[in-house]
C-alpha positions in Angstrom: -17.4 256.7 -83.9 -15.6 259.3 -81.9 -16.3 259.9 -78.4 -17.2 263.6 -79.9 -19.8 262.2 -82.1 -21.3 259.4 -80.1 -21.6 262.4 -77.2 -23.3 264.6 -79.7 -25.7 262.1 -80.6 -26.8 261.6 -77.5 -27.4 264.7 -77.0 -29.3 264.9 -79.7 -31.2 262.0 -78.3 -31.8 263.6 -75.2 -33.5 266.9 -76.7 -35.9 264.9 -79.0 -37.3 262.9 -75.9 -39.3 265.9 -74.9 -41.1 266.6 -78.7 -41.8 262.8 -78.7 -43.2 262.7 -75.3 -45.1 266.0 -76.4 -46.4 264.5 -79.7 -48.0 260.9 -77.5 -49.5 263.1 -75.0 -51.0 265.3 -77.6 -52.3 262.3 -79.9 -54.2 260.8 -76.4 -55.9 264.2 -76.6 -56.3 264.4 -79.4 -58.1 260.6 -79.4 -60.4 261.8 -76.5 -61.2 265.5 -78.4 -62.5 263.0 -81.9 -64.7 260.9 -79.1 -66.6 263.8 -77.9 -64.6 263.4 -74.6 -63.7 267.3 -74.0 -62.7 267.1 -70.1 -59.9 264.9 -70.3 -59.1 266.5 -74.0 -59.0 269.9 -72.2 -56.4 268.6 -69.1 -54.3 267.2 -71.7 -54.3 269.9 -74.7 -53.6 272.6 -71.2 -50.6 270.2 -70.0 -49.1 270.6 -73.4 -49.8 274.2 -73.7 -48.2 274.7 -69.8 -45.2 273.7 -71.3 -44.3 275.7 -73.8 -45.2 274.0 -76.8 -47.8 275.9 -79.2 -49.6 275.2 -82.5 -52.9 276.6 -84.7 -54.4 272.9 -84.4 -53.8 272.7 -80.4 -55.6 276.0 -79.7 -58.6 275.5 -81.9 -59.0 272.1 -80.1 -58.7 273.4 -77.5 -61.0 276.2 -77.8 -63.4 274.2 -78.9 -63.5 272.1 -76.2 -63.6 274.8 -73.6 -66.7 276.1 -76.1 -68.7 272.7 -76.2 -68.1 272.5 -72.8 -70.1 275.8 -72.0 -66.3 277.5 -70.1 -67.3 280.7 -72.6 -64.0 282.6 -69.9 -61.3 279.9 -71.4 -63.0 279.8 -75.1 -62.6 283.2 -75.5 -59.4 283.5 -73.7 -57.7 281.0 -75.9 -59.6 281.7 -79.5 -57.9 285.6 -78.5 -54.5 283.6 -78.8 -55.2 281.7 -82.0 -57.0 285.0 -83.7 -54.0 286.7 -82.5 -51.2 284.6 -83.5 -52.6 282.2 -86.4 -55.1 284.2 -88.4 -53.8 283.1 -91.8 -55.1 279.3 -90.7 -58.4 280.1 -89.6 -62.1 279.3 -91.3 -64.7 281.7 -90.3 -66.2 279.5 -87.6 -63.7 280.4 -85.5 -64.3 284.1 -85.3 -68.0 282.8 -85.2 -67.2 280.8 -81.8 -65.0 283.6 -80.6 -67.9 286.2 -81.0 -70.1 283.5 -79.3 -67.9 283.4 -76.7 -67.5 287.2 -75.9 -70.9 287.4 -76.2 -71.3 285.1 -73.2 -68.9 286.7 -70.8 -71.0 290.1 -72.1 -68.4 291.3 -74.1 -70.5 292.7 -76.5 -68.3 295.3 -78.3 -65.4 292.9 -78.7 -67.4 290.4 -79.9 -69.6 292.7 -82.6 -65.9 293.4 -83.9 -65.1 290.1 -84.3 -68.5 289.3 -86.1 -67.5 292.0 -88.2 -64.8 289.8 -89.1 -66.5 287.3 -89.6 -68.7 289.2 -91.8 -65.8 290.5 -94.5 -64.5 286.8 -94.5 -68.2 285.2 -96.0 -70.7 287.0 -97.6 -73.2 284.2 -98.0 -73.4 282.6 -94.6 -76.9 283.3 -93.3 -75.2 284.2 -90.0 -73.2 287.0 -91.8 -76.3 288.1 -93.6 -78.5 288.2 -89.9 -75.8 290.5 -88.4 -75.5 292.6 -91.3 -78.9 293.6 -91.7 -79.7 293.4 -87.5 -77.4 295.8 -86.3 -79.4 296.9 -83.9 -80.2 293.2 -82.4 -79.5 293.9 -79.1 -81.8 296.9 -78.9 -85.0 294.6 -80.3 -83.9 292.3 -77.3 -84.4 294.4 -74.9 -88.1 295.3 -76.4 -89.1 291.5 -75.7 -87.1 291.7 -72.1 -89.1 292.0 -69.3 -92.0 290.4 -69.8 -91.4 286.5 -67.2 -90.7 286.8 -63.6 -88.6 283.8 -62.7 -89.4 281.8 -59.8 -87.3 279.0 -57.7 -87.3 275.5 -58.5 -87.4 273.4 -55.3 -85.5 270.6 -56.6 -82.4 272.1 -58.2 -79.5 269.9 -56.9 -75.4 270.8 -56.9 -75.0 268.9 -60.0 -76.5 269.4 -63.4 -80.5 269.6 -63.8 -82.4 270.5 -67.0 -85.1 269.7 -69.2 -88.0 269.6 -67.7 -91.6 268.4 -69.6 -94.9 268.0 -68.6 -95.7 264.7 -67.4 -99.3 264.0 -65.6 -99.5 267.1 -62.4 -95.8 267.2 -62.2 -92.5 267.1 -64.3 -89.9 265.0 -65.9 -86.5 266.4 -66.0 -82.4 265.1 -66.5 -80.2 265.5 -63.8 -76.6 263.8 -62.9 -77.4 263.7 -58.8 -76.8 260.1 -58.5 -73.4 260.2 -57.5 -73.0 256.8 -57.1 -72.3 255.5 -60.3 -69.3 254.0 -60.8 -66.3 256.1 -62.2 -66.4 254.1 -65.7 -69.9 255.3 -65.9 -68.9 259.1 -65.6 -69.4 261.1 -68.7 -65.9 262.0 -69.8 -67.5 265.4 -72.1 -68.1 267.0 -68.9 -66.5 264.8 -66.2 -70.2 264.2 -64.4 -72.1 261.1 -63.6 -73.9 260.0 -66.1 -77.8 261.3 -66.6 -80.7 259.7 -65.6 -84.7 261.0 -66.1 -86.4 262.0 -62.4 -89.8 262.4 -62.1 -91.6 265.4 -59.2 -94.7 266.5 -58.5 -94.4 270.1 -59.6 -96.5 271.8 -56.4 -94.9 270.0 -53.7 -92.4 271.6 -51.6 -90.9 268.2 -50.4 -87.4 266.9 -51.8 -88.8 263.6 -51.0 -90.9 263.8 -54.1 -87.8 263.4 -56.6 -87.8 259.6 -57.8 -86.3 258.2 -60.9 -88.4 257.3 -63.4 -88.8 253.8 -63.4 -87.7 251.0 -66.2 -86.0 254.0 -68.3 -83.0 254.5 -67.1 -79.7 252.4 -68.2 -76.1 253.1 -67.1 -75.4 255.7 -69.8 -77.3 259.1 -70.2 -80.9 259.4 -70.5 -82.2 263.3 -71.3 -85.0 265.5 -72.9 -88.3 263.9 -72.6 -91.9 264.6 -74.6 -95.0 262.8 -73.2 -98.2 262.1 -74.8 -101.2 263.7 -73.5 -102.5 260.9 -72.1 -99.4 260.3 -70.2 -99.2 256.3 -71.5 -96.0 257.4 -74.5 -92.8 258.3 -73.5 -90.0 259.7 -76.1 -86.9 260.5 -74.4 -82.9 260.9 -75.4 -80.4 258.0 -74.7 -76.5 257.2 -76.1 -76.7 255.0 -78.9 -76.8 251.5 -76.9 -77.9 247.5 -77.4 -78.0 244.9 -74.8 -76.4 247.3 -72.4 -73.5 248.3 -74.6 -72.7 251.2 -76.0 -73.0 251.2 -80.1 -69.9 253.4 -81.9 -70.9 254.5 -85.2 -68.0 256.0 -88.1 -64.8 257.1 -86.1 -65.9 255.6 -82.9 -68.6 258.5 -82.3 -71.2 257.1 -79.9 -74.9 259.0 -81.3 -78.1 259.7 -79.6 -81.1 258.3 -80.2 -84.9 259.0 -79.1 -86.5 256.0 -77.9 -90.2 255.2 -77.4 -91.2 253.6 -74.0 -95.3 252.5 -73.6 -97.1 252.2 -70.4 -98.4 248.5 -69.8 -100.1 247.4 -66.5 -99.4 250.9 -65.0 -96.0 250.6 -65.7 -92.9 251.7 -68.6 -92.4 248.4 -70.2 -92.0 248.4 -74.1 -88.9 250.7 -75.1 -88.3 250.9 -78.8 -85.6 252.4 -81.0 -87.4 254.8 -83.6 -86.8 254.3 -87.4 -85.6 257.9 -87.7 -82.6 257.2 -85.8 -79.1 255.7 -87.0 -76.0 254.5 -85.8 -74.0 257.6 -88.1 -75.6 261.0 -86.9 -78.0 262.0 -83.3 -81.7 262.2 -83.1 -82.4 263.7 -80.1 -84.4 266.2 -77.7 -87.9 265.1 -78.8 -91.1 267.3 -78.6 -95.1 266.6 -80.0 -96.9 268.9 -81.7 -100.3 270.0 -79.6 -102.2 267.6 -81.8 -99.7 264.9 -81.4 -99.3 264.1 -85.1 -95.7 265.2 -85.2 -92.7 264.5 -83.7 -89.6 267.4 -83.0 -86.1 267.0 -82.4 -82.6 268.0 -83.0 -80.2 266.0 -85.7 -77.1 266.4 -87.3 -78.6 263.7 -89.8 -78.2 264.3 -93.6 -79.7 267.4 -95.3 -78.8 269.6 -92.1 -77.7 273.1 -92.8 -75.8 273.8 -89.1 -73.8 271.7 -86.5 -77.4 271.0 -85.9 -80.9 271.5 -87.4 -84.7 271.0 -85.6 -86.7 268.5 -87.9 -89.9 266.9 -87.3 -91.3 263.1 -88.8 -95.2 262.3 -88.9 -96.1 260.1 -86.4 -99.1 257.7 -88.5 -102.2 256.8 -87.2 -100.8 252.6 -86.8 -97.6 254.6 -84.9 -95.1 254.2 -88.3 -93.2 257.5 -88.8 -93.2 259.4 -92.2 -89.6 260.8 -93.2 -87.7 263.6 -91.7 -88.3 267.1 -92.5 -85.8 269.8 -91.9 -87.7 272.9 -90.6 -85.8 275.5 -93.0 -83.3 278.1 -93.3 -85.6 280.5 -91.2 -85.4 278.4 -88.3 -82.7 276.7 -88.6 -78.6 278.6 -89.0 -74.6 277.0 -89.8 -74.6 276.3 -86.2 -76.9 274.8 -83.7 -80.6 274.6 -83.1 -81.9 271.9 -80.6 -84.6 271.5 -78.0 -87.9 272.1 -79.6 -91.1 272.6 -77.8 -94.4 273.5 -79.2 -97.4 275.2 -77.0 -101.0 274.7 -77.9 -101.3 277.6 -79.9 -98.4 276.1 -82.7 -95.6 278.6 -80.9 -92.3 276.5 -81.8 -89.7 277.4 -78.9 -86.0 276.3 -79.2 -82.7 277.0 -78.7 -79.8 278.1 -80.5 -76.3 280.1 -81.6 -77.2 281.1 -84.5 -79.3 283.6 -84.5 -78.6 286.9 -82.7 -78.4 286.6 -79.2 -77.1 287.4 -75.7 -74.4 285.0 -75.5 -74.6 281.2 -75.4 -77.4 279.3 -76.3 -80.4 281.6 -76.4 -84.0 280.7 -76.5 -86.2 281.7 -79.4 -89.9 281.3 -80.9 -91.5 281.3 -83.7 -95.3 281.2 -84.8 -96.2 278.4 -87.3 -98.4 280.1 -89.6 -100.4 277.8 -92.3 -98.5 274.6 -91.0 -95.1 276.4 -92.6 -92.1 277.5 -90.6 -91.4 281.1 -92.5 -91.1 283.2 -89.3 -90.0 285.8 -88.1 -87.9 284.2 -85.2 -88.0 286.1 -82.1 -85.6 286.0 -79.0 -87.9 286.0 -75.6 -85.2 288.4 -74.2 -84.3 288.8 -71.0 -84.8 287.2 -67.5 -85.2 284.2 -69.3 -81.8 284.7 -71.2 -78.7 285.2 -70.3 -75.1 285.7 -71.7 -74.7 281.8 -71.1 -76.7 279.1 -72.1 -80.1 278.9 -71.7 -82.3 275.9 -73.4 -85.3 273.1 -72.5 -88.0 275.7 -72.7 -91.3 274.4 -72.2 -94.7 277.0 -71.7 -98.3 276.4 -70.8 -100.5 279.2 -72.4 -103.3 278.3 -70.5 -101.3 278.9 -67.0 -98.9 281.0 -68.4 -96.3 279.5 -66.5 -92.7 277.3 -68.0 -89.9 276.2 -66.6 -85.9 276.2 -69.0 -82.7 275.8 -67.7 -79.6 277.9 -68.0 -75.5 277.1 -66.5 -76.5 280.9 -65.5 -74.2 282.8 -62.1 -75.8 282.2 -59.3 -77.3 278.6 -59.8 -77.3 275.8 -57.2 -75.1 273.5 -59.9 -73.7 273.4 -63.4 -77.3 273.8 -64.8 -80.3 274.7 -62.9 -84.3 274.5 -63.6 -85.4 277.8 -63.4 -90.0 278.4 -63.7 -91.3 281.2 -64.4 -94.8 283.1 -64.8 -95.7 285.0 -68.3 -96.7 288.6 -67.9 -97.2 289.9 -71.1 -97.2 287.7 -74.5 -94.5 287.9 -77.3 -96.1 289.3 -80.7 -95.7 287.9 -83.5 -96.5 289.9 -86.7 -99.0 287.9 -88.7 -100.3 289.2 -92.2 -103.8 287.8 -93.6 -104.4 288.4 -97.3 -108.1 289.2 -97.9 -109.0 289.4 -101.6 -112.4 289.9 -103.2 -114.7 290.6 -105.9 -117.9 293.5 -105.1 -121.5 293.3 -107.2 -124.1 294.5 -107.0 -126.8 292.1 -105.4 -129.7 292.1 -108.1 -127.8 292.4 -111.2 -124.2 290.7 -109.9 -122.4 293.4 -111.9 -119.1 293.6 -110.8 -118.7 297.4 -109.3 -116.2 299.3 -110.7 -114.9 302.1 -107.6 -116.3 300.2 -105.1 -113.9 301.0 -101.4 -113.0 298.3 -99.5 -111.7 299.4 -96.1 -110.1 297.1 -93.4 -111.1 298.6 -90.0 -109.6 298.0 -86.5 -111.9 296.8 -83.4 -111.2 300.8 -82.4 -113.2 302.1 -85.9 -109.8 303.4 -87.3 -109.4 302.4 -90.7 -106.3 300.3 -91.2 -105.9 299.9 -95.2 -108.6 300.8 -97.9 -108.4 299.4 -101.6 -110.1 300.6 -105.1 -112.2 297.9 -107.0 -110.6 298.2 -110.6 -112.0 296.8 -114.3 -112.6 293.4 -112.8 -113.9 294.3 -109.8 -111.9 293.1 -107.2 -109.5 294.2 -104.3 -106.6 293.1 -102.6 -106.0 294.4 -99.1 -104.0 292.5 -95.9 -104.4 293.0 -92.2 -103.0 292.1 -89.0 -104.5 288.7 -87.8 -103.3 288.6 -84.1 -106.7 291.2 -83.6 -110.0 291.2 -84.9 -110.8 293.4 -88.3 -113.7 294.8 -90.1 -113.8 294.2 -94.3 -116.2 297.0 -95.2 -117.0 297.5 -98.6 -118.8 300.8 -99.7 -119.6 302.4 -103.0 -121.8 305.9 -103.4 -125.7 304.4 -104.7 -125.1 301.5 -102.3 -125.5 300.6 -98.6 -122.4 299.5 -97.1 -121.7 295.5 -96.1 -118.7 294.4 -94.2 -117.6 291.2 -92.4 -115.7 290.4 -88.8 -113.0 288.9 -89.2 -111.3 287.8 -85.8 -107.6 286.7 -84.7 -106.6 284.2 -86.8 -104.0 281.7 -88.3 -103.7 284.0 -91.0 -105.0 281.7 -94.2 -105.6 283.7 -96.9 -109.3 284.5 -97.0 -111.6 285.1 -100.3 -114.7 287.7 -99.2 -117.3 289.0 -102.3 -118.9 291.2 -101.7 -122.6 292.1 -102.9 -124.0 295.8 -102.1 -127.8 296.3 -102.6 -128.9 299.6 -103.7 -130.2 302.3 -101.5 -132.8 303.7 -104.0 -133.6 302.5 -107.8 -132.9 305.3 -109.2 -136.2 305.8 -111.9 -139.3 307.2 -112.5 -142.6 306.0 -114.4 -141.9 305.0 -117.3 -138.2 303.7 -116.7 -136.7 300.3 -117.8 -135.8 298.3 -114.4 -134.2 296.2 -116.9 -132.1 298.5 -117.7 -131.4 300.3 -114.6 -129.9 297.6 -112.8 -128.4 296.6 -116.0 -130.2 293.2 -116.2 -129.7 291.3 -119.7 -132.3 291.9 -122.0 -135.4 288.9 -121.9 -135.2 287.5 -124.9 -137.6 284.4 -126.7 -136.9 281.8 -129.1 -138.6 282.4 -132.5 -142.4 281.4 -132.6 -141.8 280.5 -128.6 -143.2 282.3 -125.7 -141.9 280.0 -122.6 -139.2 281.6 -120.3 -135.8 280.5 -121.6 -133.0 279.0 -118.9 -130.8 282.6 -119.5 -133.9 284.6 -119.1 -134.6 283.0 -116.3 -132.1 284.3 -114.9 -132.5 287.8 -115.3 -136.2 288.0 -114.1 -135.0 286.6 -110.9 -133.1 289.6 -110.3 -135.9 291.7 -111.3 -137.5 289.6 -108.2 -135.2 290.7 -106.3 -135.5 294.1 -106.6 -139.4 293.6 -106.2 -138.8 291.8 -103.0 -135.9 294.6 -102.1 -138.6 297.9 -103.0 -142.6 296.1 -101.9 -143.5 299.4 -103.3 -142.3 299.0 -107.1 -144.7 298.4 -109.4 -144.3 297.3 -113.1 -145.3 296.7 -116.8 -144.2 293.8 -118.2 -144.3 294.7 -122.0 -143.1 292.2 -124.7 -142.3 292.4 -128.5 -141.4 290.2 -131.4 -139.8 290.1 -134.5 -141.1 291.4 -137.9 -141.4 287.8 -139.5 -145.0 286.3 -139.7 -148.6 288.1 -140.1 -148.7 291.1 -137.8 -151.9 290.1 -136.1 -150.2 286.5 -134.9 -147.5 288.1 -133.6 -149.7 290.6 -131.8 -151.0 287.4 -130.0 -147.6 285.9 -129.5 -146.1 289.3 -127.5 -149.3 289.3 -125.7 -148.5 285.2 -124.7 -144.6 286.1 -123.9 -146.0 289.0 -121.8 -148.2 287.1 -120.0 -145.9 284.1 -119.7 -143.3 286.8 -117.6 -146.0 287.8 -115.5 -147.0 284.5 -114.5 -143.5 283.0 -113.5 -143.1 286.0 -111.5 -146.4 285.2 -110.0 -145.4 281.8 -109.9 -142.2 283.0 -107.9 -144.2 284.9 -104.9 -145.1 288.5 -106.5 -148.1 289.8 -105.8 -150.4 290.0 -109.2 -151.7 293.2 -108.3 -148.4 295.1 -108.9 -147.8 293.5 -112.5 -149.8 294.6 -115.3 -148.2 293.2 -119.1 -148.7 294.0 -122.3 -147.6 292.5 -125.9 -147.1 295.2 -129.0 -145.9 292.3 -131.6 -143.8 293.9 -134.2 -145.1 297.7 -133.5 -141.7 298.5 -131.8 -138.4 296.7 -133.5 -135.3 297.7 -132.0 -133.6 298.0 -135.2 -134.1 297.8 -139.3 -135.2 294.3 -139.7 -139.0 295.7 -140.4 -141.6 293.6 -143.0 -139.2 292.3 -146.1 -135.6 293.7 -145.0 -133.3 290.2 -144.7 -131.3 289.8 -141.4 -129.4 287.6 -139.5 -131.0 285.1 -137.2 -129.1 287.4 -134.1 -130.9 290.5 -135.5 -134.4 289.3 -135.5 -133.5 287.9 -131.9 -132.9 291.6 -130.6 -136.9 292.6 -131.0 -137.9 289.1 -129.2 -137.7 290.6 -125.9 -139.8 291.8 -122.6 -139.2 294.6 -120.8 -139.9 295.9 -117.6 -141.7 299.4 -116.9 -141.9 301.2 -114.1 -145.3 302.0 -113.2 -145.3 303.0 -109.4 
């Protein structure tokens, strides 16, 4: 080799040393980006970029990791770049984040153009679909905004402190204060100490009051608590961990879990691993349902529709768990939902990304209606959020007073408990369906025309509906306030029912209007005016048949309804056998009508009866004319005269 060559190739040598040392130190961040640890990730992938050297995969890592790590500035700063100068190797999530992240540093109009990107580049991501057909999102915030006034949480430290539940007169919350864990214990996605769970007495205004919760807390993080009404159950969020040591599921990923810890002897003793959790996806940031039946919390766990969904798992009565259920598309988006809470009057709060927001996480209710999760979803506005993240809402109703968190300006550290007081109560829209039949009372003929109004607590009719063929109606109303069903129909006196602020199960109301007047005159068939069925006999019978029966009840009705009415009860039979026996046979069925209704608490002195045997057939079927069996039934019948 020449001296020319040899000095060429080490030249050559020289140059490369450079790329190679670029390509280690980007594989080591590369390593510490897949294990969730984002801090070191970011002081590596920012080393790198200092230098000069650029590619599409180091800026989305590291704009993710400035995203996961809540640094919305350097997200969006570096997401600009990439957008900018790579959009041909882009999937929509990044303009998602991007938006996201504009959004948080109240960059609104950039980041609704970039949505709108996002938008043209999928059609059928729900996300897309939201911002499509909300355009005016930020406007609706503003109508919730308003209604918390914040307050100060005494014990907010310089470090990170956040999701606070009730637990007994005080609170339970996460916070990284301990600062003296040793460095191998530090939490390398953020670079803080690790989390442990405090407990405080929520009305004192002494700093001495903060103690960890004792027998919970290991060396790693412990976070997001729910506890049992009677204070003896514990659920709370730890890193994946056995024996002290931390368990890496597939590619060396270290999950959450939610463990159980029981009071014995005054004391957290028992702490179990729940059989929803696993070692290959996070169960975390527990919540109960007011009746403590059901467990909430945030996965990533098979069947999820995001980065993460809220489920909830039956707890059973011997404290087994039923199987995971994902709360749905209406709840939950393609990117994250997580800490659930649920207030006494089944008000699921959470947070997420995914639906329209300020910026950030955002938190967001929705009413459970009928034990289903169909909405609508509602963001509580502002003071309680922000353009950065805001999350581990939790609400009394009865006090009207909460406490969240939010990485917020102007905290004491990196997240801050915040409480605050509930002026005025979101409003959920909540549609009953009422459906019905209307009869009259006597007869139970189905009215035809009969209005059904639903009227407000004011007396300003809401909705009205027309009884058709069948005699029913179909109206809804609005069951956050009470409502009046009033049915009316022209012959009839009105009937209505109260209906007050409900769930908003369907309800089922008949209806059954009495007459004002019977409209006749001496002389008149009842029977006929309140369109009874005509009495009828059995051949060569005169006792009261089961579907007769019946029908003279309802002409007891109307003799209970009118004390004044007065009637002839006069019976007939058919044209078969001598005329003078079935003289005495009408006279037997008339008699036999009278005495039931005796029987059945009318007066005798306002029933007279008469029988006319075969003097008055209803139709041809006179001495020697052959008829069906159906025909000679039509003359054995009663009827029922109007005398007074």
């Amino acid at each position: 080799m020449t001296k020319k060559s040899l000095l060429l190739c080490i030249l050559a040598a020289l140059l490369a040393l450079p790329v190679v040392a670029q390509e280690r130190l980007i594989n080591k961040g590369n390593e510490k980006y897949q294990d969730y640890s984002f801090t070191p990730a970011i002081d590596i992938y920012q080393r790198v970029l200092d230098k000069g050297y650029v590619s599409a995969d180091l800026l989305k890592k590291l704009g993710n990791a400035y995203y996961f790590n809540s640094d919305y500035d350097k997200a969006a700063e570096v997401y600009k770049r990439l957008v900018s100068e790579y959009p041909d190797d882009l999937t929509p999530d990044y303009f998602f984040r991007y938006s996201q992240s504009l959004k948080s540093i109240a960059k609104y109009e950039e980041s609704n153009k970039v949505m709108q990107q996002f938008v043209a580049m999928t059609g059928h991501d729900e996300r897309a679909s939201r911002f499509s057909s909300e355009a005016d999102y930020l406007e609706d915030i503003e109508k919730n905004s308003g209604r918390y006034t914040l307050k100060p949480f005494a014990y907010n430290s310089p470090y990170s402190d956040f999701a606070p539940s009730y637990y007994r007169d005080g609170l339970i919350f996460s916070s990284d204060r301990d600062t003296g864990n040793l460095a191998r214990y530090r939490h390398t996605w953020t670079a803080k100490d690790f989390l442990d769970l405090y407990k405080v007495n929520a009305d004192s205004v002494s700093l001495e009051k903060v103690v960890k919760v004792e027998n919970v807390n290991s060396r790693w993080h412990e976070s997001t608590t729910a506890v049992t009404p009677d204070g003896n159950t514990l659920y709370f969020t730890r890193n994946n961990e056995k024996d002290g040591k931390l368990v890496k599921g597939k590619n060396g990923i270290v999950r959450l879990k939610i463990y159980r810890a029981t009071k014995a002897e005054g004391e957290w003793l028992i702490i179990e691993d729940l059989p929803i959790n696993s070692d290959a996806y996070s169960v975390a940031n527990p919540a109960l349902s007011p009746d403590g039946k059901y467990l909430y919390f945030a996965s990533d766990m098979p069947g999820t529709l995001g980065e993460s969904d809220i489920f909830r798992a039956k707890i059973n009565d011997d404290g087994t768990f039923g199987s995971p259920e994902n709360l749905g598309p209406v709840i939950n988006t393609e990117a994250r939902e997580t800490f659930p809470y649920i207030t006494e009057n089944e008000i699921l709060y959470f947070s997420s990304d995914g639906h329209l927001g300020l910026g950030g996480l955002d938190v967001f209710a929705a009413k459970i209606l009928r034990d289903d999760f169909e909405g609508p979803v509602k963001n509580v506005g502002r003071p309680v959020n922000s353009p950065k993240d805001d999350f581990t809402f939790v609400f009394r109703e009865d006090k009207k007073e909460g406490y969240f968190a939010s990485n917020r300006e102007g905290g004491m550290g990196a997240d801050d408990i915040y409480a605050f007081v509930e002026n005025e109560p979101l409003q959920f829209e909540c549609i009953q369906q009422i459906t019905g039949t209307v009869r009259d009372k006597i007869s139970n003929e189905l009215l035809v025309g009969a209005n059904v109004k639903v009227i407000d607590e004011s007396n300003q009719e809401i909705q009205s509906s027309i009884t058709g063929d069948e005699g029913t109606y179909a109206l809804t109303c609005d069951c956050n306030k009470g409502n009046f069903v009033r049915a009316v129909m022209q012959g009839y006196i009105p009937a209505e029912e109260y209906l007050g602020a409900s769930d908003g199960k369907p309800r089922i109301i008949d209806f059954y209007l009495e007459r004002e007047t019977v409209t006749g005159g001496y002389g008149d068939d009842l029977a006929k005016l309140l369109q009874l069925s005509t009495i009828y006999f059995d051949f060569d019978k005169y006792n009261i048949r089961p579907d007769a029966e019946v029908e003279i009840q309802k002409v007891i009705a109307a003799m209970e309804k009118y004390p004044s009415l007065k009637l002839k009860v006069n019976s007939h039979t058919d044209s078969r056998g001598p005329d003078a026996y079935n003289l005495w046979l009408s006279q037997k069925r008339a008699e036999s009508t009278v005495n039931y209704m005796v029987a059945k608490g009318i007066s005798a002195d306002r029933l007279q009866f008469e029988g006319y045997g075969e003097t008055k057939l209803v139709n041809q079927c006179s001495n020697g004319v052959k008829c069906t069996q159906e025909e000679h039934e039509l003359n054995r019948r009663s009827e029922f005269i109007i005398l007074e």
